[in-house]
C-alpha positions in Angstrom: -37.8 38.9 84.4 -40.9 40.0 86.1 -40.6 43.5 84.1 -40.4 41.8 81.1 -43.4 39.3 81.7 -45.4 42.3 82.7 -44.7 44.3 79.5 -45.6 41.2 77.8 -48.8 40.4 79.3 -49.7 44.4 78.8 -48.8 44.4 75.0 -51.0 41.3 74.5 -53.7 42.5 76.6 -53.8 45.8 74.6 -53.8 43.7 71.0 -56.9 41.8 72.0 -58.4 44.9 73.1 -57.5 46.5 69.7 -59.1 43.4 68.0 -62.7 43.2 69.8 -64.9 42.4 67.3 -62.0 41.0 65.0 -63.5 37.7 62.8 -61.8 34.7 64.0 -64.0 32.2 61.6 -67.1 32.5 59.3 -68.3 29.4 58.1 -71.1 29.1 55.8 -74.8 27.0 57.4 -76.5 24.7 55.1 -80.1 24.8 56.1 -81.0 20.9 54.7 -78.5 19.9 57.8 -80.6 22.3 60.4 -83.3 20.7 62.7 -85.8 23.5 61.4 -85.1 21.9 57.5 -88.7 19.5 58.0 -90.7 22.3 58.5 -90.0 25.0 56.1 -89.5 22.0 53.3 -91.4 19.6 51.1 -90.1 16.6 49.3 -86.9 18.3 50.3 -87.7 21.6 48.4 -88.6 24.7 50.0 -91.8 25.7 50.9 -93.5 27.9 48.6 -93.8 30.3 52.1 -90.1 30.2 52.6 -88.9 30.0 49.1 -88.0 33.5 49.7 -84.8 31.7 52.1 -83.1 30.9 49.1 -81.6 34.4 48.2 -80.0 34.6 51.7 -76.7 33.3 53.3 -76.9 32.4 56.5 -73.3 31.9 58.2 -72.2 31.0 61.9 -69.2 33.4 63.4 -66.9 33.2 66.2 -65.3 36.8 67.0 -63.2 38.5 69.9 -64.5 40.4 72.8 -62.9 41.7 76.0 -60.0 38.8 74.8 -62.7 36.0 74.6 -63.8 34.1 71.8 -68.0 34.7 70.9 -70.1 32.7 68.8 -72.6 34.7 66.8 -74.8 34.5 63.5 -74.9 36.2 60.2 -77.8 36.5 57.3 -76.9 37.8 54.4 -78.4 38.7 51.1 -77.0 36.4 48.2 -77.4 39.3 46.0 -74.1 41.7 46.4 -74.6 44.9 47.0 -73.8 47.2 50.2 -76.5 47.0 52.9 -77.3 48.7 56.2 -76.6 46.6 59.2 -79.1 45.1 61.8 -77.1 43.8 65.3 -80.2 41.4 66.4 -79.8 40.5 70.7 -81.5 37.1 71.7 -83.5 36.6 74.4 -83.1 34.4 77.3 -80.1 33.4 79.1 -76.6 31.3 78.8 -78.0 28.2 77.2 -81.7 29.3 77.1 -83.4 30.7 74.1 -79.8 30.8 72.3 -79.2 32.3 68.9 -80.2 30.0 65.9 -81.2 29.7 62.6 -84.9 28.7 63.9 -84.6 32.1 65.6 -82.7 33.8 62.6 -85.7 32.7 60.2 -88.8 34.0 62.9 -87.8 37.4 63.6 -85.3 38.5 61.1 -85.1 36.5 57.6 -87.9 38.5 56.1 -85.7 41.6 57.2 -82.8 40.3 55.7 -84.7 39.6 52.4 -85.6 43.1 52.0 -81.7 44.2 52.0 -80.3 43.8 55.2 -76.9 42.0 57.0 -78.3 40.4 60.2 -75.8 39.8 62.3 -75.9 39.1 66.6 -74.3 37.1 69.1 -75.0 34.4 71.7 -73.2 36.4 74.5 -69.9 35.3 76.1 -70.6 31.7 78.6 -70.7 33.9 81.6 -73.4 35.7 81.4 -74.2 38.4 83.3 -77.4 39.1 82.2 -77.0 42.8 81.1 -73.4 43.1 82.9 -70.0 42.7 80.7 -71.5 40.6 77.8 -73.0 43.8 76.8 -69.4 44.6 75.3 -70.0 41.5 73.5 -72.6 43.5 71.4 -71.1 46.5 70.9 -68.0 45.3 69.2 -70.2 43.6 66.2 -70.4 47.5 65.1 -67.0 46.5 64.8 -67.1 43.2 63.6 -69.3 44.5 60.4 -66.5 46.4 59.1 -64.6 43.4 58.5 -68.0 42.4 56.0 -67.1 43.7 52.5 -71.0 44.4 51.6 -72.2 45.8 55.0 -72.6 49.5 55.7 -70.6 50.5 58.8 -72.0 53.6 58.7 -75.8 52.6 58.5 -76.4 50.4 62.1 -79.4 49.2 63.4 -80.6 47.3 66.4 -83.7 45.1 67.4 -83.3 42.9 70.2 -86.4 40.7 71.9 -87.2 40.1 75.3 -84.1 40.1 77.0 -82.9 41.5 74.3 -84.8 44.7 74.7 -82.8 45.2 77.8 -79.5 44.6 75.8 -80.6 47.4 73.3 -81.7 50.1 75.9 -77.6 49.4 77.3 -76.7 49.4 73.3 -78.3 52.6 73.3 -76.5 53.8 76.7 -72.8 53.4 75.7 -72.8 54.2 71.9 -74.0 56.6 69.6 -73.1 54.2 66.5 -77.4 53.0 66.5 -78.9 54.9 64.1 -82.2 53.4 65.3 -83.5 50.6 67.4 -86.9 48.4 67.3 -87.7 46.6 70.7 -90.0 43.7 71.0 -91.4 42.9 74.5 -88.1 43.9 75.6 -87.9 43.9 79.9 -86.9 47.9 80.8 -87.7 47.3 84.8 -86.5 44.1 85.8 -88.1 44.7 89.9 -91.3 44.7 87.7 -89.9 41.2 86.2 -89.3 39.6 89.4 -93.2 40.6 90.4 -94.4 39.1 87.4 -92.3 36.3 87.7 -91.0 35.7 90.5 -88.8 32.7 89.6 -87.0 35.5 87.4 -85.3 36.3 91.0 -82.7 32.9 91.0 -81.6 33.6 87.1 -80.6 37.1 88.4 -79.2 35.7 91.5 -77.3 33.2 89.4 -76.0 35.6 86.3 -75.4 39.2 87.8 -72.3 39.3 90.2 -72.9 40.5 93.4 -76.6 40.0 93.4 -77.5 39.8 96.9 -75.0 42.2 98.4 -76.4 45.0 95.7 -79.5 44.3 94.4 -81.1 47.3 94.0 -77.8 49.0 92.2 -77.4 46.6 90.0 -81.2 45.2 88.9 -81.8 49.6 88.7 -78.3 49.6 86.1 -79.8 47.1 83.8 -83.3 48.7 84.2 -83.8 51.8 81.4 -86.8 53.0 82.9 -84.5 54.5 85.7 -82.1 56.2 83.0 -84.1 57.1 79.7 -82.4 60.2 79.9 -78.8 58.4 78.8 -80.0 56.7 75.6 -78.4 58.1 72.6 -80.1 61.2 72.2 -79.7 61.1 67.9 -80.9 57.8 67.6 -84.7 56.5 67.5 -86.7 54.2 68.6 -90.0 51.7 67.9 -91.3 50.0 71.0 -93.6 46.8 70.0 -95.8 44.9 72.9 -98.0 42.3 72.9 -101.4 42.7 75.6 -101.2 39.0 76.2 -97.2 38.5 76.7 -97.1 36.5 80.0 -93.1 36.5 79.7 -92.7 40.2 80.0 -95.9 42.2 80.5 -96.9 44.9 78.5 -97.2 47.5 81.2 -93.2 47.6 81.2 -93.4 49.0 77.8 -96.3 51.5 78.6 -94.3 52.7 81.7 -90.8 53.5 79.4 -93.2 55.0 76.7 -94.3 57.1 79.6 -90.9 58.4 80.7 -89.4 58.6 76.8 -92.2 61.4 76.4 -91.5 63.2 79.5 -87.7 64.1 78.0 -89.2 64.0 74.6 -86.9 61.2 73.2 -87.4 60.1 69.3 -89.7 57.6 69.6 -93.4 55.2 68.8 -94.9 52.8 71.0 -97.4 50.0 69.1 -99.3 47.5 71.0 -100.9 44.0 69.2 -102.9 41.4 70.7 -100.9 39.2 70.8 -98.3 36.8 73.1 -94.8 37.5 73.8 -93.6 35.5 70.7 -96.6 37.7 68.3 -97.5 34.0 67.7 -100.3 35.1 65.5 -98.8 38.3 63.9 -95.9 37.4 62.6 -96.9 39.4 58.8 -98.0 42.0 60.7 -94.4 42.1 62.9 -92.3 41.4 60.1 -94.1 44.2 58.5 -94.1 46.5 60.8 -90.0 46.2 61.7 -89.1 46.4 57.8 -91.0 49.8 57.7 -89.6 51.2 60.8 -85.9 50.1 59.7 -86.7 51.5 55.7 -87.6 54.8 57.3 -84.9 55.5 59.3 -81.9 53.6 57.4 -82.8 53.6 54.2 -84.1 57.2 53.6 
């Protein structure tokens, strides 16, 4: 009997693994029932601004990874076609900054409007900050072949914040990212604990083993101590803001630094700006659809 419970548990085990990324529910989001609705509308109309809105589908997701179920997001043009594919990582951490359409509509709904699938995830509930729950972003290059008018073969990534740190460890373990934009994204994360120092208890509290293996594992998540492992055929756009006070802009100078010294595919742009561009968001928006154009459109 035990045999047989062990084959059991080993065929099931190897299904879910065969199904990471697998679709278990799409279901469309009405933006008039979303909290952001009263700002982006008049008299119950869109803004003039975001009128643009209107030719995209936004959608929430739940897919498999590692056997668990994720929640995620989708944008989508209305207009059907077949269009490159941009995995967007979050910032923040487990409940923090999650995954949203408020989010969805500042950094990426300008992107979507100009023919792309936006699609990320709100990581699995234990979250290791930049530990397992990077598998949960991987397999969305998997999840997009289950999406009739998205390009499998034409990937992107741009992740923010902690989300830089998500897409330098994208970049580690696949070679499925054409490209990559990073915006204030953390690549030392001893420099983040000496910027801010109450950064130290989220790390004690996410990564496993954090006091018994600090160093190991704060260096694992940290790119500027492996540049040489990033996908070697893919590219990459570093953006920073001078006045970020979340993750300073020295972080992104320092990688920029050790990208050049193995000669790795890549720009560096600095604004004046804070760690949300609060005051450039045409000029960010512009600058991400030109980058993305270039290299997955051309």
């Amino acid at each position: 009997m035990f045999k047989f419970l062990s084959v059991i548990v080993f065929l099931v085990s190897g299904l879910l693994f065969y199904q990471n990324g697998k679709i278990l529910s799409k279901e469309p989001v009405d933006l008039t029932t979303t909290s952001v609705w009263k700002g982006i509308s008049d008299n119950n109309q869109l803004k003039p601004k975001y009128q643009y809105l209107s030719d995209l589908n936004f959608y929430s997701i739940t897919y498999l990874s590692d056997g668990q179920t994720i929640k995620g997001m989708t944008v989508e043009p209305k207009k059907q076609g077949k269009y490159p594919v941009i995995i967007f990582n979050r910032g923040g951490n487990r409940n923090f900054a999650p995954l949203n359409i408020p989010t969805l509509i500042m950094y990426t709904s300008k992107l979507a409007d100009n023919g792309y699938i936006i699609i990320g995830s709100n990581y699995r509930e234990k979250d290791e900050f930049g530990g397992a729950e990077v598998n949960d972003v991987l397999y969305l290059t998997e999840t997009v072949k289950e999406m009739e008018n998205a390009d499998p073969n034409r990937i992107g990534m741009f992740g923010w914040s902690r989300g830089g740190m998500m897409t330098y460890l994208a970049l580690q373990n696949t070679d499925k990212i054409k490209t990559a934009v990073i915006g204030n994204g953390a690549s030392d994360l001893f420099s983040t604990i000496t910027e801010r120092p109450e950064m130290e208890k989220v790390f004690e509290e996410c990564i496993p083993g954090y006091s018994e293996k600090k160093t190991s594992e704060l260096q694992k998540r940290s790119a500027i101590y492996w540049p040489e492992k990033l996908n070697k055929q893919s590219s990459l756009l570093i953006l920073c803001g001078t006045k970020d006070q979340h993750v300073s802009y020295l972080q992104s100078e320092k990688m920029a630094d050790r990208l050049r010294q193995i000669g790795y595919n890549f720009e560096l742009k600095k604004f004046e700006t804070d760690h949300f561009f609060s005051d450039k968001k045409e000029e960010l928006d512009q600058t991400v659809i030109e980058w993305f154009d270039q290299k997955l459109k051309q």
